[in-house]
DRENDO-1510 file (C-alpha; in Angstrom, 1 decimal, always signed):
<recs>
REC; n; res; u; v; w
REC; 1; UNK; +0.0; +0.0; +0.0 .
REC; 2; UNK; +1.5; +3.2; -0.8 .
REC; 3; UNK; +0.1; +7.0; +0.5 .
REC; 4; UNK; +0.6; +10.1; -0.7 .
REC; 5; UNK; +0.7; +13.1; +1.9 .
REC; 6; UNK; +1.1; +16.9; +0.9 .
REC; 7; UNK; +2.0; +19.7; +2.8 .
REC; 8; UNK; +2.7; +23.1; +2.1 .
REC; 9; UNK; +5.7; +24.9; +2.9 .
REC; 10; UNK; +4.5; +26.6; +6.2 .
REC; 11; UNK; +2.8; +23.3; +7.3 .
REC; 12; UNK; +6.7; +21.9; +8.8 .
REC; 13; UNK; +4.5; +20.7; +12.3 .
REC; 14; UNK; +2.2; +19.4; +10.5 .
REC; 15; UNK; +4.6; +17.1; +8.3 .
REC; 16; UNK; +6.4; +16.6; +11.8 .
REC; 17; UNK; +3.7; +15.3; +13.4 .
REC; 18; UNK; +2.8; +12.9; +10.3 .
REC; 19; UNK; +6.2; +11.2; +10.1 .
REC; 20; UNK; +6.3; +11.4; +14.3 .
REC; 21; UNK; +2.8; +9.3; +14.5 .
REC; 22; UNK; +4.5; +6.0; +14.7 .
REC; 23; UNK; +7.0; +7.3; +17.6 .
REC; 24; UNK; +3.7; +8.6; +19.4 .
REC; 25; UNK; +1.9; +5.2; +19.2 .
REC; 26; UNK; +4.8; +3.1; +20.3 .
REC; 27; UNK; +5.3; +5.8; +23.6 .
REC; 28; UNK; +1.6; +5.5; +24.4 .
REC; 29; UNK; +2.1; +1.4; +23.7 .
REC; 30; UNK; +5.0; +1.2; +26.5 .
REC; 31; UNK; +2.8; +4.0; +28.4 .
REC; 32; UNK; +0.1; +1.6; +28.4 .
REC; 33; UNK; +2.2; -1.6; +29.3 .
REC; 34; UNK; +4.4; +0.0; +32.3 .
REC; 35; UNK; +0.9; +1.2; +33.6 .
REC; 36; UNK; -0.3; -2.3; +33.3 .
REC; 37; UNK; +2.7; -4.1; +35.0 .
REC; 38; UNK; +2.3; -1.8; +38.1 .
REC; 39; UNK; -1.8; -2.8; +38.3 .
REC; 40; UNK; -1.3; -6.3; +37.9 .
REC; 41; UNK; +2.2; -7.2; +39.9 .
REC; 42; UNK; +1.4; -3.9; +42.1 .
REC; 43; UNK; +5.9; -2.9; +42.0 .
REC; 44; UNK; +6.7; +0.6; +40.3 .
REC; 45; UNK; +10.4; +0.0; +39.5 .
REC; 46; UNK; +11.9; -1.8; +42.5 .
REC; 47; UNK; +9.5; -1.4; +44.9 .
REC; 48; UNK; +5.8; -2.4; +46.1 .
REC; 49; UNK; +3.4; +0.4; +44.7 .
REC; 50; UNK; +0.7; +1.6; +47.3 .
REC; 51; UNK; -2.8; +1.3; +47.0 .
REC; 52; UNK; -3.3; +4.8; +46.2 .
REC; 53; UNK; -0.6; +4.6; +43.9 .
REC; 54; UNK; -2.3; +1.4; +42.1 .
REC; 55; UNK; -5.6; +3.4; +42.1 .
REC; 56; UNK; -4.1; +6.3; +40.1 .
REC; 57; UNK; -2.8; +4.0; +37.7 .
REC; 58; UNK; -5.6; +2.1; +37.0 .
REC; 59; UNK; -7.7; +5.4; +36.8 .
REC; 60; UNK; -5.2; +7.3; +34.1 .
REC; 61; UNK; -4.4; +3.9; +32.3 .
REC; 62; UNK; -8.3; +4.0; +31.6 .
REC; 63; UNK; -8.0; +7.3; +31.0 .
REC; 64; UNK; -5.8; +6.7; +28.1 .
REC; 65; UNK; -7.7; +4.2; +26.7 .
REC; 66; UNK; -10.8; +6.1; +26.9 .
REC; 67; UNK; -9.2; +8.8; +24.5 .
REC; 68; UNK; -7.4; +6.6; +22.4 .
REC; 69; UNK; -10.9; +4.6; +21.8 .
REC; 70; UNK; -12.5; +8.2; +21.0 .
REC; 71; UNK; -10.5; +8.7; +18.3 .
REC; 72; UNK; -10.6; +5.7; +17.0 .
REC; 73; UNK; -7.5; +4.4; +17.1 .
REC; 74; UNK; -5.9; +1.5; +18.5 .
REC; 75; UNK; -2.2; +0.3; +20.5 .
</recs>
């Protein structure tokens, strides 16, 4: 499959932000994953994770899938 994209001189972000989509879906993929690892085996790095710390986790990891989902998108 190929894809054509055109910008216009003044759109650099823009162009940016097109060829940086595949960095910003792997960050939100390990994102996703560390946030997962501290939920389910309850350690953040070396160390047990409190409950409030679990909570807030669990909340934003949600969180991020709630707004990934919205834009229909997937990790």
């Amino acid at each position: 499959m190929k894809a054509t994209l055109h910008f216009d001189h003044d759109e650099s972000e823009e162009l940016q932000s097109a060829l940086d989509g595949w960095k910003w879906k792997n960050a939100m993929c390990e994102l996703d994953q560390e946030m997962r690892s501290v939920v389910k085996h309850g350690y953040i790095k070396n160390r047990e994770a409190t409950d409030a710390e679990m909570e807030v986790t669990d909340y934003w990891r949600d969180k991020l899938r709630e707004l990934i989902n919205e834009d229909n998108l997937n990790l």
